[in-house]
TORKOL-4160 file (C-alpha; in steps of 0.2 Angstrom, whole numbers, padded with zeros to 4 digits, m for minus):
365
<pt num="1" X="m0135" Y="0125" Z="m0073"/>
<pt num="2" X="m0118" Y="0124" Z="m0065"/>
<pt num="3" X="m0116" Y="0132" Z="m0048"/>
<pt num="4" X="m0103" Y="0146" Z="m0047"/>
<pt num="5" X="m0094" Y="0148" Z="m0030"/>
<pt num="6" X="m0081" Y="0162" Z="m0029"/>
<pt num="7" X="m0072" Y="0159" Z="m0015"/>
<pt num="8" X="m0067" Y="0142" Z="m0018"/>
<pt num="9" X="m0051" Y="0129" Z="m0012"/>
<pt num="10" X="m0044" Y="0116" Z="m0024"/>
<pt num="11" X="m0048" Y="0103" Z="m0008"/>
<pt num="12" X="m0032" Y="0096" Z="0005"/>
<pt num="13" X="m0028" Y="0104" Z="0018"/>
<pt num="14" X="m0014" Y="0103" Z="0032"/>
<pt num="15" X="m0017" Y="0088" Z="0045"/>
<pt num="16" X="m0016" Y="0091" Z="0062"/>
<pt num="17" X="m0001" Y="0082" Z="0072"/>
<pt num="18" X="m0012" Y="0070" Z="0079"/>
<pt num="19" X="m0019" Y="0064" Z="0063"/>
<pt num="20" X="0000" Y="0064" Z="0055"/>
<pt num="21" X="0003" Y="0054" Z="0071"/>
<pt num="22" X="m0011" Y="0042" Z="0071"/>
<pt num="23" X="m0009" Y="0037" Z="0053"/>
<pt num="24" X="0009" Y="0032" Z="0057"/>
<pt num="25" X="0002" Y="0021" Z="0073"/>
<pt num="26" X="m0013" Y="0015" Z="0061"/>
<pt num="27" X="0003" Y="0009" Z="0049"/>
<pt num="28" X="0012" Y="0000" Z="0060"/>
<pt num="29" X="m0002" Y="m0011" Z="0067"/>
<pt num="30" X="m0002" Y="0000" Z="0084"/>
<pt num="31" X="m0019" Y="0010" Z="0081"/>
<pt num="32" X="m0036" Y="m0001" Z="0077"/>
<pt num="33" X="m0046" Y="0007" Z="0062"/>
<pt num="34" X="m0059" Y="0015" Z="0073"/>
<pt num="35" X="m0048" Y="0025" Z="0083"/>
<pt num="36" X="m0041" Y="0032" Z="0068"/>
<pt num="37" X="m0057" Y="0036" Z="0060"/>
<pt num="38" X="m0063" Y="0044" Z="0077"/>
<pt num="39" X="m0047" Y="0054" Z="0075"/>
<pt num="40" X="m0049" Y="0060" Z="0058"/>
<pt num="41" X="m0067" Y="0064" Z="0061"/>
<pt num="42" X="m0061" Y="0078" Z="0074"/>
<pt num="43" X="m0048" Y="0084" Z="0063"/>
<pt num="44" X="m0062" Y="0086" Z="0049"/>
<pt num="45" X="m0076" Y="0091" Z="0061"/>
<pt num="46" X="m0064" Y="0104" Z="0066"/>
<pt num="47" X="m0056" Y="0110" Z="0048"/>
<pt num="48" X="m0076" Y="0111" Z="0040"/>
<pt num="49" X="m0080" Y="0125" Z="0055"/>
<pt num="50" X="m0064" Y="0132" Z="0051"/>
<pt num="51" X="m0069" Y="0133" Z="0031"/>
<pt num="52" X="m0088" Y="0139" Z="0037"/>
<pt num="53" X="m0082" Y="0152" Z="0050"/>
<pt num="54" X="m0071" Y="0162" Z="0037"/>
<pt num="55" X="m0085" Y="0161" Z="0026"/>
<pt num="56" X="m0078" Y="0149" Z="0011"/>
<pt num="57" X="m0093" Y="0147" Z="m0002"/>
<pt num="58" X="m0088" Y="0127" Z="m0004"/>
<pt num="59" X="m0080" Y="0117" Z="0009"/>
<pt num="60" X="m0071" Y="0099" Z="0009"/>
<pt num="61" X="m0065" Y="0087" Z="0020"/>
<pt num="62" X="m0047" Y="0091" Z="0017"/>
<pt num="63" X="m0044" Y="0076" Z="0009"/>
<pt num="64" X="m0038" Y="0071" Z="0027"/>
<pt num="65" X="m0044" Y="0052" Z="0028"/>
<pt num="66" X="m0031" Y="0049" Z="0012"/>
<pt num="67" X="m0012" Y="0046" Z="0012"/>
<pt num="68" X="m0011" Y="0057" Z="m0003"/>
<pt num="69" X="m0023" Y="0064" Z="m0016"/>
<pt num="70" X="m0025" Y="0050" Z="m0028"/>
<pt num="71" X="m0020" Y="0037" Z="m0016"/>
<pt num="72" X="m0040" Y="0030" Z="m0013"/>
<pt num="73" X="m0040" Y="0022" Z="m0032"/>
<pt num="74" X="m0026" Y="0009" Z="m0027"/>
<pt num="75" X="m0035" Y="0005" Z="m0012"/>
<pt num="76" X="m0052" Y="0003" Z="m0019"/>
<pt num="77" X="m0045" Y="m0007" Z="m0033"/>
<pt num="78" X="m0038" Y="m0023" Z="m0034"/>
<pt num="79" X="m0024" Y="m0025" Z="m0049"/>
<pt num="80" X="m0011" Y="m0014" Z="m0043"/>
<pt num="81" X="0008" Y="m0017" Z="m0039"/>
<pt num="82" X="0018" Y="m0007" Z="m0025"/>
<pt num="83" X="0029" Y="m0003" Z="m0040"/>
<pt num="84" X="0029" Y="0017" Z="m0044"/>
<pt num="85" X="0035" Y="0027" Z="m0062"/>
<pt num="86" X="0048" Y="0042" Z="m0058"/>
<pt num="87" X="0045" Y="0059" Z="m0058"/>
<pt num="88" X="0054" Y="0074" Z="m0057"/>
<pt num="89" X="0051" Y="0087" Z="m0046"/>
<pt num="90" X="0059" Y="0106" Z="m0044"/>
<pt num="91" X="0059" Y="0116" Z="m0031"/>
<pt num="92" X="0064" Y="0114" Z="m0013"/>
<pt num="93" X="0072" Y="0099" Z="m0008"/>
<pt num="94" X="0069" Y="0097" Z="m0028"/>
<pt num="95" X="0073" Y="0075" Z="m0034"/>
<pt num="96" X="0067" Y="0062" Z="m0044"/>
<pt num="97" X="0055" Y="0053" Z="m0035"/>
<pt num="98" X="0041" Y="0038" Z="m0038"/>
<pt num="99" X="0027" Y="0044" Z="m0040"/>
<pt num="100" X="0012" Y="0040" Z="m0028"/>
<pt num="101" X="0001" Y="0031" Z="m0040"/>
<pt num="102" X="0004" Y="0013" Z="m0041"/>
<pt num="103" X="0007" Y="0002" Z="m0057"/>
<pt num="104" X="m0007" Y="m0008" Z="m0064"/>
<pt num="105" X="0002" Y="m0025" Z="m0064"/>
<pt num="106" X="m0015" Y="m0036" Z="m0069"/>
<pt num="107" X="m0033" Y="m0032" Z="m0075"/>
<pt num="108" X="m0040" Y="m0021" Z="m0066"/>
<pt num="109" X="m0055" Y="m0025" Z="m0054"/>
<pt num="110" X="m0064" Y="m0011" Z="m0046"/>
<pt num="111" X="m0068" Y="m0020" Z="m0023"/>
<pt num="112" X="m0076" Y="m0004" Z="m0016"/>
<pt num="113" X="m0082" Y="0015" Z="m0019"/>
<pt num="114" X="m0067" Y="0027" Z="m0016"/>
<pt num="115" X="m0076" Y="0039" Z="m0005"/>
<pt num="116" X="m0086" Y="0027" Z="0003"/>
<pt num="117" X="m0077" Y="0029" Z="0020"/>
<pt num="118" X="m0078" Y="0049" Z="0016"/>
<pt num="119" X="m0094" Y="0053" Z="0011"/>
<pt num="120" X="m0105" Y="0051" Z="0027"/>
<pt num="121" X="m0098" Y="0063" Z="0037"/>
<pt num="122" X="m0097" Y="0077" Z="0026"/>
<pt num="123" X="m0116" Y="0075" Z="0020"/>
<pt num="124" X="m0120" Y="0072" Z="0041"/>
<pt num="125" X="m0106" Y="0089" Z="0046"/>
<pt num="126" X="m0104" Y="0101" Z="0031"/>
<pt num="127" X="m0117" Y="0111" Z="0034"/>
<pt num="128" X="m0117" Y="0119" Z="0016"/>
<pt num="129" X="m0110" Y="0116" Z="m0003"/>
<pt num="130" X="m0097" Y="0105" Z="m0002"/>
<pt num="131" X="m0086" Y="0096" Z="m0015"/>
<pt num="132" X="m0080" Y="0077" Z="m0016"/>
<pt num="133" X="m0060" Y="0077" Z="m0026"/>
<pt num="134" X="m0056" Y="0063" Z="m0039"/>
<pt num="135" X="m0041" Y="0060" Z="m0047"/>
<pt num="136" X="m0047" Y="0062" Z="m0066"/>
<pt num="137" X="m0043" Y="0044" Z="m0077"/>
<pt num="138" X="m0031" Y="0053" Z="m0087"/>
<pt num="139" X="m0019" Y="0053" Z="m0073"/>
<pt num="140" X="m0014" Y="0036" Z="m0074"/>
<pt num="141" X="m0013" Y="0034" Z="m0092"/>
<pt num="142" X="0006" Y="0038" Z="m0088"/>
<pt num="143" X="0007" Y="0037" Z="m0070"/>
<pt num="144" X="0001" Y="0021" Z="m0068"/>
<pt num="145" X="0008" Y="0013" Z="m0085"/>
<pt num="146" X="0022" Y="0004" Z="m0084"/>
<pt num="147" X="0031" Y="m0008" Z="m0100"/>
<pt num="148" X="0036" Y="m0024" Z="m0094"/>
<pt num="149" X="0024" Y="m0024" Z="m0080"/>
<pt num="150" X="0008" Y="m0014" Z="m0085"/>
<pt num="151" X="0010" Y="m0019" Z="m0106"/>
<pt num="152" X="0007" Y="m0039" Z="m0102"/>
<pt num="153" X="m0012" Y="m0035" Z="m0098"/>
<pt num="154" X="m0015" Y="m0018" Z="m0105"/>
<pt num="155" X="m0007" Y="m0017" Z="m0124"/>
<pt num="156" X="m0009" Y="0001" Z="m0125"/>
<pt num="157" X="m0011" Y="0015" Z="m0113"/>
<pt num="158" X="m0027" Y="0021" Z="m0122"/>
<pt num="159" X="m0036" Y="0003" Z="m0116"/>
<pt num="160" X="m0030" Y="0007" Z="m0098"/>
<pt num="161" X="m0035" Y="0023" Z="m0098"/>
<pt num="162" X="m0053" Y="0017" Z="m0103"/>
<pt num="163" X="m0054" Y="0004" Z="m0088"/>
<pt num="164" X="m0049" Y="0016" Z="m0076"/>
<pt num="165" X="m0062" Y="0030" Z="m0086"/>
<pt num="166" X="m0073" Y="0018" Z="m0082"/>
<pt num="167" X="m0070" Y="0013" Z="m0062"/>
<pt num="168" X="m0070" Y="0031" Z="m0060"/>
<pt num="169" X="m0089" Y="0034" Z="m0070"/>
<pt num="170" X="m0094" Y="0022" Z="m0057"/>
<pt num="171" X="m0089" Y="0034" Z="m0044"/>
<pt num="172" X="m0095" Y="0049" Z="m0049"/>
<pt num="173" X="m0112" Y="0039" Z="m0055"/>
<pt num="174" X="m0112" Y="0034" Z="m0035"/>
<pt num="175" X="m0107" Y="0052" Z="m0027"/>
<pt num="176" X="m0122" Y="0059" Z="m0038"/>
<pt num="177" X="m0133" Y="0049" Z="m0032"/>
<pt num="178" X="m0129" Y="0052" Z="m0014"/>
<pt num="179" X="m0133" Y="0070" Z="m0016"/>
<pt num="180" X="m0114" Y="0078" Z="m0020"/>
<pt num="181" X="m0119" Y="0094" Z="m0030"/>
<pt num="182" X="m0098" Y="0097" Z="m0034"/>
<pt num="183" X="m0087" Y="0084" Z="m0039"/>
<pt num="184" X="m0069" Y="0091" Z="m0043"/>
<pt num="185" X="m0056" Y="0079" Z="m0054"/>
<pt num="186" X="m0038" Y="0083" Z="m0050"/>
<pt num="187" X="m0024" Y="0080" Z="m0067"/>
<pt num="188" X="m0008" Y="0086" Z="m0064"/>
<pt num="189" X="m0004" Y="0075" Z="m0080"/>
<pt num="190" X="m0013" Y="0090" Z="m0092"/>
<pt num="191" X="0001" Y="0101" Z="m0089"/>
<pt num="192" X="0013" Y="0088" Z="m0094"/>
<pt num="193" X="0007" Y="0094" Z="m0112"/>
<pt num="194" X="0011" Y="0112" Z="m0109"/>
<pt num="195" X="0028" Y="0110" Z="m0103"/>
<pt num="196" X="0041" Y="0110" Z="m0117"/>
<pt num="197" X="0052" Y="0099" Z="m0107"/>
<pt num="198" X="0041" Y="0085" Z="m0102"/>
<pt num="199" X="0034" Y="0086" Z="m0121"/>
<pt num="200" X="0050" Y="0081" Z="m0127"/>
<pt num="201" X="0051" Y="0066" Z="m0115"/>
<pt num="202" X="0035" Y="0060" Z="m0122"/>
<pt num="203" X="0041" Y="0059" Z="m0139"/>
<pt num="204" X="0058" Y="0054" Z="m0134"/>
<pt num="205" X="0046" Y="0038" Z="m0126"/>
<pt num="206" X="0041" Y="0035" Z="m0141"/>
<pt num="207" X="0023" Y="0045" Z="m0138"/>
<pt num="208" X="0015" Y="0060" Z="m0147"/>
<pt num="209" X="0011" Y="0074" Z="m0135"/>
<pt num="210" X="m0005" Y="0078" Z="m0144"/>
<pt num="211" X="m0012" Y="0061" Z="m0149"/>
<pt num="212" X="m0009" Y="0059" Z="m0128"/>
<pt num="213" X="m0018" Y="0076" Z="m0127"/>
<pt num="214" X="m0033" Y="0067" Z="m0138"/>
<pt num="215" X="m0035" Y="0052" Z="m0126"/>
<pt num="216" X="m0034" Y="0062" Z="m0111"/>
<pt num="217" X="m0048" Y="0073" Z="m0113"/>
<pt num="218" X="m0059" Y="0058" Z="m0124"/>
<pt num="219" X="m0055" Y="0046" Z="m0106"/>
<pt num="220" X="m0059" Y="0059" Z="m0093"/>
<pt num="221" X="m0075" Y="0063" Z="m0104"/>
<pt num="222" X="m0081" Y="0046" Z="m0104"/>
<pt num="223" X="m0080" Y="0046" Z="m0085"/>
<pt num="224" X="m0094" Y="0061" Z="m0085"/>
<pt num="225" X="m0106" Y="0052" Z="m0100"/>
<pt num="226" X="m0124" Y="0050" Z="m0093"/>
<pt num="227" X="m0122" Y="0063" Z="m0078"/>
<pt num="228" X="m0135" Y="0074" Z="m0073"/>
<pt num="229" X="m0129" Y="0092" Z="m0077"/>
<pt num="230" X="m0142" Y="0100" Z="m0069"/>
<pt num="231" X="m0138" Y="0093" Z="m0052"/>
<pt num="232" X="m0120" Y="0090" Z="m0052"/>
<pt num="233" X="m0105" Y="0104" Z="m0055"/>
<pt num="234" X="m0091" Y="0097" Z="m0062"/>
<pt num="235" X="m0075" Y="0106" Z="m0061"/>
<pt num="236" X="m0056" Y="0099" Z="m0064"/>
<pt num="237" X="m0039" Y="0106" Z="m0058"/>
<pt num="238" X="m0026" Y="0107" Z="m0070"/>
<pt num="239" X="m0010" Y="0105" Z="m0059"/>
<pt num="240" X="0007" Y="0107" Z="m0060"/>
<pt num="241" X="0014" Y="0096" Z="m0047"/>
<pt num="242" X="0012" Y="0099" Z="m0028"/>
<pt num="243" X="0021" Y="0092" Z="m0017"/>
<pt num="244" X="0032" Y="0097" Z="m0002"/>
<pt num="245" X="0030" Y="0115" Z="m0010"/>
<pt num="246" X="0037" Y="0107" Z="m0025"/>
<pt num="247" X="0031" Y="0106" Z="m0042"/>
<pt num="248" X="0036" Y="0096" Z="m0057"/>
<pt num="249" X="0030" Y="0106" Z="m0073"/>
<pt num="250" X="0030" Y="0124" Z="m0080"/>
<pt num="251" X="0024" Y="0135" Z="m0095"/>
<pt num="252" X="0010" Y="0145" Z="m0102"/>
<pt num="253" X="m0007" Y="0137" Z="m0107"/>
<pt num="254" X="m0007" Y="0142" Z="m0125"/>
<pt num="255" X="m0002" Y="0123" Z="m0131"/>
<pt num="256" X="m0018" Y="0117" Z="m0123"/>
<pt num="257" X="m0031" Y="0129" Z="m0121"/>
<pt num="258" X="m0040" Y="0130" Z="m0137"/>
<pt num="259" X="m0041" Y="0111" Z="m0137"/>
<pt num="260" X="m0043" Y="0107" Z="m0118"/>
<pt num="261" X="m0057" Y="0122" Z="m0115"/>
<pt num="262" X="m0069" Y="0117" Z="m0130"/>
<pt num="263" X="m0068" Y="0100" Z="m0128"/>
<pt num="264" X="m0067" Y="0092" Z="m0111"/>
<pt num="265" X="m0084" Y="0092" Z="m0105"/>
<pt num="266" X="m0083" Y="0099" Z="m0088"/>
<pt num="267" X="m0091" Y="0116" Z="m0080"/>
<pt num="268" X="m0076" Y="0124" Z="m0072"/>
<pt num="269" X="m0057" Y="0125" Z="m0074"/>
<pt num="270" X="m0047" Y="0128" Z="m0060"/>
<pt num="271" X="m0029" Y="0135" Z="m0066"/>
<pt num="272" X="m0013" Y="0138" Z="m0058"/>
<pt num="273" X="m0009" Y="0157" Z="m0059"/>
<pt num="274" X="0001" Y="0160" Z="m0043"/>
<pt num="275" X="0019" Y="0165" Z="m0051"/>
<pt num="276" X="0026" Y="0166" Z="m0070"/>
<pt num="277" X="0027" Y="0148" Z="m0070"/>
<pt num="278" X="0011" Y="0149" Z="m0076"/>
<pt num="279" X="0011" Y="0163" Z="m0093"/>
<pt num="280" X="m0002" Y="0176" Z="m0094"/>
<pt num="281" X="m0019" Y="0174" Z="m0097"/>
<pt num="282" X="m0020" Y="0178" Z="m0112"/>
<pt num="283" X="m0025" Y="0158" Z="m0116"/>
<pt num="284" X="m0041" Y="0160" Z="m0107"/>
<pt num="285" X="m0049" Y="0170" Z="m0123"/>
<pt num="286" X="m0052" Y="0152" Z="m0130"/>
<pt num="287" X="m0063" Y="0148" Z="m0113"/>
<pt num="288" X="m0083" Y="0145" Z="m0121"/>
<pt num="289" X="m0095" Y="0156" Z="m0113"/>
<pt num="290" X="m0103" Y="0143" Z="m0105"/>
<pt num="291" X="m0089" Y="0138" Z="m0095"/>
<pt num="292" X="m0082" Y="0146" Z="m0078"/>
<pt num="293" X="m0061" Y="0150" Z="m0072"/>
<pt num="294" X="m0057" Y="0148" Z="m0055"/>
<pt num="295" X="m0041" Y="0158" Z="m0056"/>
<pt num="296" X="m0028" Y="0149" Z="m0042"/>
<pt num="297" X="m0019" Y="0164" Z="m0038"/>
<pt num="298" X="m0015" Y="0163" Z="m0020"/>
<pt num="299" X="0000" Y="0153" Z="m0019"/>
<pt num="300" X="m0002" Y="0138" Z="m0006"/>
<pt num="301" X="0018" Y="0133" Z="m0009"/>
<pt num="302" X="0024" Y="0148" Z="0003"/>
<pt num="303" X="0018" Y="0157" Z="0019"/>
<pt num="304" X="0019" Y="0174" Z="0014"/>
<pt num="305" X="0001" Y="0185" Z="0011"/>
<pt num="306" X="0000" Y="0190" Z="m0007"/>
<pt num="307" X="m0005" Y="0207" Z="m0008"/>
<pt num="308" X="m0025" Y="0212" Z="m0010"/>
<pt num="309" X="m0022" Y="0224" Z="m0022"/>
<pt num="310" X="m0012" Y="0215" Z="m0033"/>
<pt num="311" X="m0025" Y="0198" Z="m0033"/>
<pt num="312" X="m0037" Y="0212" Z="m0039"/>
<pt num="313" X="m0027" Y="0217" Z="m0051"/>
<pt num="314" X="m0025" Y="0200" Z="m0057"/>
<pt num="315" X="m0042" Y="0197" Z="m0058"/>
<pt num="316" X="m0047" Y="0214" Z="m0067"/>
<pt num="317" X="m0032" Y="0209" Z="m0082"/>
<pt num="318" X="m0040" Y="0190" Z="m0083"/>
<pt num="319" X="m0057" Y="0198" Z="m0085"/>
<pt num="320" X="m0049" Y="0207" Z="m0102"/>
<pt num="321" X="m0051" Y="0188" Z="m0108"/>
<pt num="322" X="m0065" Y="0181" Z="m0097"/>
<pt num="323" X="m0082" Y="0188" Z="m0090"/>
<pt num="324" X="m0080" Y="0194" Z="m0074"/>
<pt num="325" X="m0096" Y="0181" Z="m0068"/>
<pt num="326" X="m0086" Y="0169" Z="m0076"/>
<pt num="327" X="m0074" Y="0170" Z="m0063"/>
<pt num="328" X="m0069" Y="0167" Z="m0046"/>
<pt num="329" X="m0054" Y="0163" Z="m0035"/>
<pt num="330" X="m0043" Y="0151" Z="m0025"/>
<pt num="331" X="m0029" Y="0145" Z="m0022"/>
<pt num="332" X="m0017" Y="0138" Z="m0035"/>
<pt num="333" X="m0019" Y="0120" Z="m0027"/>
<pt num="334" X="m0022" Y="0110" Z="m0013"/>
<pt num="335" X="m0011" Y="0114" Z="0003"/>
<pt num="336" X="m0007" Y="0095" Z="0006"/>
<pt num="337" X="m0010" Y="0084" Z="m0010"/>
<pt num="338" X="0002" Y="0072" Z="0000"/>
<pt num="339" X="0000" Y="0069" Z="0019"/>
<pt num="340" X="0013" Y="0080" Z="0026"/>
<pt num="341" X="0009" Y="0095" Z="0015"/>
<pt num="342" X="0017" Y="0111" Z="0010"/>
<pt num="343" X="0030" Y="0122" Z="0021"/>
<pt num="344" X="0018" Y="0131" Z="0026"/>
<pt num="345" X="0010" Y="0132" Z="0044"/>
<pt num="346" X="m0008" Y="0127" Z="0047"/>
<pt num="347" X="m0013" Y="0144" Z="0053"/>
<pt num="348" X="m0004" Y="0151" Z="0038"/>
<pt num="349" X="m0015" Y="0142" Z="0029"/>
<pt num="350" X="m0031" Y="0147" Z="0035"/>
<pt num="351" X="m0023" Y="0167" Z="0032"/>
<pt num="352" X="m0022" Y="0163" Z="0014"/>
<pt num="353" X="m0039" Y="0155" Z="0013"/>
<pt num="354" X="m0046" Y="0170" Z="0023"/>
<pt num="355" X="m0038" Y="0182" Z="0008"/>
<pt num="356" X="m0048" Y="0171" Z="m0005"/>
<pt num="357" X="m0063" Y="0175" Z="0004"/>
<pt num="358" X="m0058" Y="0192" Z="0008"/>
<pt num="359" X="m0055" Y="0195" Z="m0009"/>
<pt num="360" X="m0069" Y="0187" Z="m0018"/>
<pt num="361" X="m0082" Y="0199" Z="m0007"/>
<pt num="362" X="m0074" Y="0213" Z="m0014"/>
<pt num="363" X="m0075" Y="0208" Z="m0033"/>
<pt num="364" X="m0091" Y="0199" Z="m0033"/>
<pt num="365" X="m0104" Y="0209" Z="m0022"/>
């Protein structure tokens, strides 16, 4: 039986100055790896009270040991290149940029766990439910594919995508058996196949959006095969680029909801709903009544305060399409998926988070 927590966060959050700082040291060769783990253990010890005091039912680590959100798979796993696909992102400062996954340049070979450096501290300081971030496999079927580089030892993305599903079931195989009750995959790359736009790229690439679709889901379902359900939640955040405030893809749920809902074998879906970037939520009728919606509604791309009245309102119109206990709320993603993180001030964040919380004890009493 999967836990539902209603006041919940999609994971990163802002990074102190003297973390920013110490990485950067800890980059260039000035700071010894033990003073920077001493300094991100402060900087977490200190964002977990913050998480606990305003009464957030799951807490994280922030992500703040990581250069980005995805960044941990690179390092764990020899076979990558520093070379980096384009993407294009809207919005502030709006460019196209490389990406921050790297290109698979040779078989892949999976040195360490990803969160082995993380895991310690949070089971020793959370002191509650907490949840462990993955970036899903599906991810890198395209972010980490590219030809000329990635074809000459993976023919297909498919057979990529399947070594990387695989690297990752180790994980989550290892985060269960530590004790990790909530293990969260991130894929921005799912809204890919709801944004007309990007659509159009795939096919201009020579790739079917919805053959693309088919391989996603099978890949980020082989990662959960032979998890224990009734001791592990797993959730996934579909998300639409977040970076800098910036985001990269746009459009309703309708082109993958029916598909994506009944078929990818997860517990929870945590979905962007913070602007009318996003459509309506008239998608989430397809949502099995076994399944849960964390409904990202506070936006974590700007400062200002959404108004209480109109999240409850939000959440009374989704409840036309979803059980009420099949709900909860959040944020519409993580406050820093890359080190340096949203406009936004760290206090500011901790105003939005407090709203989630604020407004989840109101609906669900």
């Amino acid at each position: 039986m999967s836990a539902r927590y209603r006041a919940d966060h999609v994971g990163s959050l802002l990074r102190p100055p003297e973390l920013l700082d110490a990485r950067e040291s800890f980059a260039d060769g000035q700071l010894a790896t033990e003073d920077l783990r001493a300094i991100e253990d402060r900087a977490i010890g200190e964002a977990l009270r913050r998480q606990r005091d305003l009464g957030l039912d799951i807490v994280t680590d922030g992500e703040m040991r990581r250069g980005s959100w995805l960044s941990e798979l690179a390092n764990a796993v020899d076979g990558f290149t520093q070379a980096h696909v384009l993407l294009e992102w809207k919005g502030p400062g709006g460019a196209t940029e490389p990406t921050k996954a790297r290109v698979a340049g040779a078989k892949l070979r999976k040195l360490q766990k990803l969160t082995a450096h993380e895991l310690p501290f949070l089971l020793q300081n959370a002191g509650g439910p907490f949840k462990v971030t993955l970036p899903a496999a599906s991810n890198f079927m395209f972010a980490s594919y590219k030809t000329g580089v990635t074809d000459r030892f993976y023919a297909t993305r498919a057979l990529l995508l399947a070594d990387i599903a695989e690297i990752l079931r180790d994980e989550i195989q290892y985060l269960a058996a530590q004790g990790v009750g909530y293990i969260q995959l991130d894929a921005p790359y799912y809204s890919h196949y709801l944004d007309a736009d990007q659509r159009n790229r795939m096919r201009q690439g020579g790739t079917d959006p919805d053959e693309a679709l088919e391989a996603a889901i099978t890949g980020d379902n082989a990662t959960l095969r032979g998890l224990d359900r009734q001791t592990v939640t797993c959730a996934i955040h579909v998300c639409r680029g977040n970076n800098r405030s910036r985001w990269y893809s746009e459009g309703a749920y309708d082109a993958i909801a029916e598909r994506l809902f009944h078929t990818l074998d997860v517990d929870t879906f945590l979905l962007e709903f913070d602007d009318s970037r996003s459509g309506g939520f008239e998608p989430l009728r397809w949502l099995p009544h076994t399944k849960n919606v964390v409904l990202g509604l506070v936006t974590t791309k700007q400062a200002a305060l959404e108004s209480p009245r109109f999240l409850l309102d939000r959440i009374e119109e989704a409840a036309r399409y979803v059980p009420i206990e099949n709900l909860a709320v959040s944020p519409q993603c993580g406050f820093a998926s890359v080190a340096a993180g949203n406009l936004l001030t760290i206090e500011e964040q901790w105003r939005k988070l407090e709203l989630v919380v604020k407004t989840a004890r109101e609906v669900w009493t």
